[in-house]
N, C-alpha and C positions, 0 to 999 in steps of 0.2 A: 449229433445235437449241437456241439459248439460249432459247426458250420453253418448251420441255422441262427445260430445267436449272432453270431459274425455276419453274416448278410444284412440282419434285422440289425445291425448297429450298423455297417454301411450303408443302408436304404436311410435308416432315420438321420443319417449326417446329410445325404444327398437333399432329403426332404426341408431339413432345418436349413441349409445353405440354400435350398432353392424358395423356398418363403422369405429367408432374409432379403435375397435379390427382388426378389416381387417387391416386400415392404419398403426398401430403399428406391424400386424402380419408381414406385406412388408419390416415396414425399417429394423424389425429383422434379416427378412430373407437375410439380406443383406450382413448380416456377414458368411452367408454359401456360399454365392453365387448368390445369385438370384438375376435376373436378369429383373427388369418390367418397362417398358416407364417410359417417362418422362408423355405421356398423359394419361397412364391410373392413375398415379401419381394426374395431376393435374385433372383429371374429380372427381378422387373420395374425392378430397377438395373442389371441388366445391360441389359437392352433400351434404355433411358437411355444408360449410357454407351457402347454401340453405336451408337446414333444420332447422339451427338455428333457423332461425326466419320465419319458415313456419307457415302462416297461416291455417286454415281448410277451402279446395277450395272448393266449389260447384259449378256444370257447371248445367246450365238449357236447354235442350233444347227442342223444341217443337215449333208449329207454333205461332203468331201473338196472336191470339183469345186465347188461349189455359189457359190463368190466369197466367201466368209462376211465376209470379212475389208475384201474390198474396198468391198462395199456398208455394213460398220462405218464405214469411213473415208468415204465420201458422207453418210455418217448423219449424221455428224458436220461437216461439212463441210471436211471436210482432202483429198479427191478421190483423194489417194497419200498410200498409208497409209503411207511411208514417214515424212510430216512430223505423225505422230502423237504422236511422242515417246511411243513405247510402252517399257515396262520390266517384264521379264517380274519376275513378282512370285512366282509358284508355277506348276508345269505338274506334269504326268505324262502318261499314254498317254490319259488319258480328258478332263483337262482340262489348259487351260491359263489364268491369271490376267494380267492386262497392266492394269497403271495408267497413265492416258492424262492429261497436262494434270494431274495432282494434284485433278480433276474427275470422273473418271468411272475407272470400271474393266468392264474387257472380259473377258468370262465366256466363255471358246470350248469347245462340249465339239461332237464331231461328232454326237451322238445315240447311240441304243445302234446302228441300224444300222449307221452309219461306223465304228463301233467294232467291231463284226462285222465286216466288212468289211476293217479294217485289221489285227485279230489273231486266230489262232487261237484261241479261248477255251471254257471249260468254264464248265460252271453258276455254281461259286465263280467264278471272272474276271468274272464277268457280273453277279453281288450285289457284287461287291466294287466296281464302276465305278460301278454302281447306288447305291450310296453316297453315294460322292463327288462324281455330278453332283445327287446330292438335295441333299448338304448349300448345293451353290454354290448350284443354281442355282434353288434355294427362297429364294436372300437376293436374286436379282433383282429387280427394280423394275420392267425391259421382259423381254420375252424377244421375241427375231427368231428364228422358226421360219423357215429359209431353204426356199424347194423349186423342184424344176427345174420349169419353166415346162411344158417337153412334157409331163413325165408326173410331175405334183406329189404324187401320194401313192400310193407302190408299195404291193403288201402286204405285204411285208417292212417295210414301218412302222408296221402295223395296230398288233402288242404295243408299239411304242415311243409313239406315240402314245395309246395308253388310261395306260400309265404316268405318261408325264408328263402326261397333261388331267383324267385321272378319279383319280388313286392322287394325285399331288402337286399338282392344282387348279390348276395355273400358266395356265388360259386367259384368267380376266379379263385379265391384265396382256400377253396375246400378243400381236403382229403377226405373221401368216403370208404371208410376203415370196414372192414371185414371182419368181423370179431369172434376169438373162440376157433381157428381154421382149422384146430386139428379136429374138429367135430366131424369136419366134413372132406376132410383131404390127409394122407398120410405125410404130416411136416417133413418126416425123415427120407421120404421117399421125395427127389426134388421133381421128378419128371411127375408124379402121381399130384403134386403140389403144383405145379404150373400148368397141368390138364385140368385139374379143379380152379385155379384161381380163372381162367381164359375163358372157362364156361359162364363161372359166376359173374365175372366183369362183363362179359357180352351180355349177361344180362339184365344187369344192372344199368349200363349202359341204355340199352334198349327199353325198358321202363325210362328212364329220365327224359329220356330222347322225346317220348311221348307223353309225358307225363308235363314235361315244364317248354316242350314245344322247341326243343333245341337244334341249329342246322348242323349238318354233316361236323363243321370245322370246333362248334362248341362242345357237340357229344364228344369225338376224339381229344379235345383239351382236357375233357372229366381225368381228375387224379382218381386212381381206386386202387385200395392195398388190399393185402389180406394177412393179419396177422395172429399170434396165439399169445396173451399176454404169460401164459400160465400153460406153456405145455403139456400136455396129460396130464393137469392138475399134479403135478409133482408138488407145488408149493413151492412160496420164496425162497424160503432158507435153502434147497435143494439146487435152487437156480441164482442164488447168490455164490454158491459154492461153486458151481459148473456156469460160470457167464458165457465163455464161447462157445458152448454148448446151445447156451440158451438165445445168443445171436442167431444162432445158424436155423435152429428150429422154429424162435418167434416169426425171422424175417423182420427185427423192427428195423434193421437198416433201411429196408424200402419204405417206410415210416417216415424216417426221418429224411431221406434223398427227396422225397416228396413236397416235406414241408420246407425243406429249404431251398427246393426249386422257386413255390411260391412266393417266400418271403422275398429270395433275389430278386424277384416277377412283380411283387407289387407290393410288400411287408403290410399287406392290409390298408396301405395309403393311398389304395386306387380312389376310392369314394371321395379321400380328400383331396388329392390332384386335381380329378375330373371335375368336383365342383368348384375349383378357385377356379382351372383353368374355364371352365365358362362362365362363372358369377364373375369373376375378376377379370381375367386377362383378353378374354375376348370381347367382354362390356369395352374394355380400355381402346386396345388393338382394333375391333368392328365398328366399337361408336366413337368411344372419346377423340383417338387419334386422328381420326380423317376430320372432323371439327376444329383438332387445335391446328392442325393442317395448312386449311380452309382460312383460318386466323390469322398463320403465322404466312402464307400468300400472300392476302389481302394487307397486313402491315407491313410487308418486303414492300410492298409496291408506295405504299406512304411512307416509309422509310428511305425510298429512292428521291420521292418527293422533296422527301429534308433533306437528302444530299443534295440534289442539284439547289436547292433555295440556299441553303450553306455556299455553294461552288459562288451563285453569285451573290453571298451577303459579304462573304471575305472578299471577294475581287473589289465590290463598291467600296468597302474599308481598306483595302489596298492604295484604290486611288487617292481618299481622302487622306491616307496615310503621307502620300508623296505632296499632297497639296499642304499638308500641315510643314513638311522640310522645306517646302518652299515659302512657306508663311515666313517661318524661323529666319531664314537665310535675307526674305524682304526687310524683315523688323530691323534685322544688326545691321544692314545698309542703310536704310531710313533713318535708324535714331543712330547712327553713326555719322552718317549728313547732318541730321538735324541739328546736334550737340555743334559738330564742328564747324558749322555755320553760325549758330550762339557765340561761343567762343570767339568767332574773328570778328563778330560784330562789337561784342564787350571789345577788346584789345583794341578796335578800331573807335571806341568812342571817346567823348573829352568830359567835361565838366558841364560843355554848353549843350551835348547831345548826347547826355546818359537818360536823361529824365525822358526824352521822346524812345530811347530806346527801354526803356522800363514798357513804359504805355504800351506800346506796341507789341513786344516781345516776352514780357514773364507778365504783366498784367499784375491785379489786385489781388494780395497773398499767392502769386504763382498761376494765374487764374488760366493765363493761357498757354503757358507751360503744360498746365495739367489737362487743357483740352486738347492739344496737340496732341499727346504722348496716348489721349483716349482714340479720338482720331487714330492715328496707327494703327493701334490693338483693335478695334472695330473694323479697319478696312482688312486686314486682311486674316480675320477669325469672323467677322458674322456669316460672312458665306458660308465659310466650313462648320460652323453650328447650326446653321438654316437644314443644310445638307443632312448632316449629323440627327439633329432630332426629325425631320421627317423620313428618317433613313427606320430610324429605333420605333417611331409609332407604325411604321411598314412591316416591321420586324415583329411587337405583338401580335400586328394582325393578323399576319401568318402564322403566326404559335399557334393562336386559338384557333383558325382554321385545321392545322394540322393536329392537333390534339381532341379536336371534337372527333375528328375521323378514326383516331387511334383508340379515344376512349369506346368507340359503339363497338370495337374488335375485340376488347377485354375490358375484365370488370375495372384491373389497376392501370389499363392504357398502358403508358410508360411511366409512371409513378406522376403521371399528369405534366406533360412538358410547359404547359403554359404556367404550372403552378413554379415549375423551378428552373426556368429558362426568361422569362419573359422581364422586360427589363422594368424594375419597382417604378411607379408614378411621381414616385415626386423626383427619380434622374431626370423623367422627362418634363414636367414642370419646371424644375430648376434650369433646365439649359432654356427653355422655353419664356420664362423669365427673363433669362438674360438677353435676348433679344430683345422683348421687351424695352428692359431699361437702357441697354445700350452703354454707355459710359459709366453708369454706375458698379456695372458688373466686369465690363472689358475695359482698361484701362486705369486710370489713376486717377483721386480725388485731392490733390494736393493738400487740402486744406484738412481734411479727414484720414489721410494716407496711416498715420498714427494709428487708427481705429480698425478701418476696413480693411483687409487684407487678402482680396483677390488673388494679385500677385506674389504674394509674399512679404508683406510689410516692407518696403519702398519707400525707406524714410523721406522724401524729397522736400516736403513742407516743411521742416526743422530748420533745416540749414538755409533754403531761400528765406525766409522767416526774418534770416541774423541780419540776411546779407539789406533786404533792401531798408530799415530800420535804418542803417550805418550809413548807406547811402544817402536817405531821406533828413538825415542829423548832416551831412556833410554838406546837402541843398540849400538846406532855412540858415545853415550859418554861412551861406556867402559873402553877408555884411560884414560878420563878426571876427572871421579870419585873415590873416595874411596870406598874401596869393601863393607864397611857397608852402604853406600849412594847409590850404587848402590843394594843393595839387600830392602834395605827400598821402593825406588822409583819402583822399581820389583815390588812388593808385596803388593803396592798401585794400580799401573796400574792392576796386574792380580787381584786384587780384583774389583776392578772397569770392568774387562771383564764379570768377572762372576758375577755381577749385570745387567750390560746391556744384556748378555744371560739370564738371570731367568727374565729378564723385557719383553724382546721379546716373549716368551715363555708363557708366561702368556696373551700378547696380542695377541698372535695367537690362546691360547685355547681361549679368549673371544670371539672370531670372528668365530670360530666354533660351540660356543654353543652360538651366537645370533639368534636373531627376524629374521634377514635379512640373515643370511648363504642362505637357498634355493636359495631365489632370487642373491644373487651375486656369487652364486658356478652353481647352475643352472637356469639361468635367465629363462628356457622357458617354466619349471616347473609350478608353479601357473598358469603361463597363461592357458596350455595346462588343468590342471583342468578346470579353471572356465568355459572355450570355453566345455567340456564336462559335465560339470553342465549343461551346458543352455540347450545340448541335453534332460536333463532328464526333466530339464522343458518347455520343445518344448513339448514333448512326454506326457505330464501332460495337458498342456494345451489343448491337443488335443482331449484327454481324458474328461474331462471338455468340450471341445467344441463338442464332439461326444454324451454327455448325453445333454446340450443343445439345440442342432440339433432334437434328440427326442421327446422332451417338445415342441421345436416347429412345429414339427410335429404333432402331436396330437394337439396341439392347434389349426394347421390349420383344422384338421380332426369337430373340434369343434365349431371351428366358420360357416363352411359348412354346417354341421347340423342343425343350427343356422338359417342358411338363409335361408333353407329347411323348417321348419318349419313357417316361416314367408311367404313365396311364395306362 
């Protein structure tokens, strides 16, 4: 008997571990797509937490006289059922429930004939019993079909019999007991007992055969014992005192080698197996899978898409890339000319020809100063901004291209790439803008430089500010000075221009060779990278989720096998 309990807690560990993996294989699959009730969800948590704390059921059935009870307790090896420590747990007319040991629970229903037999009953009495021993005695794990030895299957069992073997499938897991053997075989004599028991099975056999419609390979799988609960009525106490006595002449060894065959074979979890394995795993495995499939094909191939659209989105920002260090490298020769040309024109000028060299050269508050230095920055950044923002509106278009197509393949697409790739509206207004206006945004406003800060606050208006004031006071008093007083205060102002030129000039190359140049010469530059980063790790992920997809494919191929072999 403890080898039977020991199967029946092997079998229910294999079962609980293999529902676990199903439950985990589902939420998995959730990430590709699949898509499974909320009930098939909650039946197969129920069946889990059912399991946990499944007992090992036995259903008894058979008529009134038949011992049921008595042969439960040899089964068990308690011999008097008295020291079963039974507690009845649920009964009625049809059944009765008894939990034994906090081990096992005893399922006693008389069959439907004993139930005829013992009440008067109408149609409705008879579906309503019919019920109640499906619901038990389909949670069994054995069933002991008791039957009297003389005359083991009357025709008044024929309909109870097709019910429970053909309607509710309970035969794998059956023992069909032979009850009372010394009635009809001498126990002590073993040859006399296995010449009686060979008769009776062949016949028993042979009725079922015909009775429930069974082929050659299901008749030979019928289990059939034949045991004496109560040898020559000697009585318990006689057979509690004499136990290997009482081994040797029940025969309930072959009882139990029986029930622990089936338990190893199927612990009564065949019903549950068989129906996950085709409500669940083969809905999954025949329909679900070749669908997410079909999906995850159809998005390889627009995911191929976005690789090669990525291949040449980086290459075109590659190039722009190399045009922006040539931008740089133009700037710091230009306004490094430019400056050192100012410079030798200041040093080269006098009292009679500073004032033509103002007009011409720094202009009103710096005026032409500050359009040169725009000048610069516009020739060689509006190209690469023109480039830039029709690059980036090229770049949405394609998003939402590629994302319309990914969204019709699933319900999440790829968490929507156009919603989290595609680059915000006003980057591209803003660069769009600055075309636009041209020197307001590229370049310097001398007179506003304090304010605006394109480049980086470029003091430059400050200081030409001082410088021509000083000069312009050194103009009007030509009358009023002495020619040595005026060539001194000269020659201080134009050294003071040509420090605030060399100061400026230095601030502008710092501002070309910053951290920040890209971003404030081409603000929509990094962005337009990073947004084609994520492509490539859109495209990786997928990659990673296409070899995942795999694994769990095969893992469902494994778990199937799984419940196939337990079925």
């Amino acid at each position: 008997m403890s080898e039977t309990l020991r199967n029946h807690h092997d079998n229910q560990a294999k079962v609980i571990n293999l529902l676990s993996k199903l439950e985990g294989f589902i939420t998995q699959g959730q990430e590709f797509g699949l898509d499974v009730s909320i009930d098939i969800k909650a039946k197969l948590q129920n069946s889990l937490n059912t399991l946990q704390g499944d007992k090992l059921k036995i259903a008894l059935i058979g008529g009134f006289s038949e011992g049921k009870t008595s042969i439960a307790a040899a089964w068990l090896g308690k011999i008097d059922p008295a020291t079963m420590n039974i507690s009845a747990s649920e009964s009625s007319n049809a059944v009765k429930i008894y939990d034994i040991d906090e081990q096992y629970q005893l399922i006693d229903t008389p069959g439907l004939y004993g139930y005829k037999e013992q009440v008067n009953t109408d149609a409705r009495e008879i579906e309503k019993y019919k019920d109640i021993t499906k619901k038990y005695v389909s949670e069994a794990h054995i069933i002991l079909y008791v039957m009297n030895s003389k005359n083991p299957i009357k025709e008044s069992h024929v309909e109870d019999l097709k019910w429970l073997f053909k309607d509710l499938n309970l035969l794998p897991r059956t023992v069909f007991v032979l009850s009372r053997f010394d009635e009809v075989a001498d126990v002590e004599d073993e040859l006399d007992y296995q010449d009686k028991f060979k008769i009776k099975e062949q016949n028993v056999k042979e009725r079922l055969k015909s009775i429930l419609s069974l082929n050659d390979q299901e008749t030979n799988n019928l289990q059939i014992v034949a045991i004496s609960a109560n040898p020559f009525d000697e009585g318990v106490d006689y057979w509690m005192e004499n136990r290997a006595e009482f081994e040797q002449l029940s025969h309930i060894k072959l009882l139990q080698n029986a029930t622990s065959e089936i338990v190893k074979k199927s612990g009564g979890y065949t019903g549950l197996i068989e129906e996950t394995r085709k409500s669940i795993i083969s809905d999954i495995l025949i329909k679900k899978i070749p669908e997410i499939e079909e999906q995850q094909l159809l998005m390889s191939k627009e995911m191929e898409k976005l690789n090669q659209f990525y291949e040449l989105e980086i290459g075109a920002l590659n190039l722009i890339s190399k045009k922006i260090v040539n931008a740089k490298t133009n700037l710091r020769s230009n306004f490094n000319n430019y400056f050192a040309d100012l410079v030798m024109q200041v040093q080269g000028t006098s009292i009679e020809t500073i004032g033509e060299f103002l007009v011409r050269e720094i202009g009103n508050e710096g005026s032409i100063i500050s359009s040169r230095i725009n000048e610069y920055f516009q020739n060689e950044t509006n190209q690469i901004n023109t480039s830039l923002n029709t690059q980036a509106i090229n770049f949405n278009a394609e998003i939402d291209n590629i994302d319309t197509a990914l969204g019709s393949l699933t319900k999440k697409g790829l968490n929507h790439l156009a919603k989290n790739i595609k680059l915000d509206g006003t980057t591209i207004l803003a660069a769009r803008n600055g075309l636009v206006s041209g020197g307001k945004l590229i370049g310097l406003n001398l007179k506003d430089a304090l304010k605006f800060k394109p480049w980086g606050a470029i003091n430059l208006a400050g200081s030409i500010n001082k410088a021509l004031p000083l000069i312009g006071i050194a103009v009007d008093a030509w009358d009023t000075w002495s020619q040595a007083k005026k060539q001194e205060e000269f020659q201080r102002a134009k050294k003071e221009l040509v420090e605030n030129l060399q100061t400026h000039q230095t601030e502008i190359l710092k501002h070309i060779d910053a951290d920040d140049f890209i971003n404030n010469c081409f603000p929509i530059f990094n962005d337009l990278k990073d947004k084609i980063q994520e492509i490539k790790a859109t495209h990786t992920e997928h990659e990673l989720k296409t070899k995942s997809f795999a694994s769990w494919r095969k893992e469902g191929m494994i778990i199937e096998g799984e419940f196939r072999s337990l079925s």
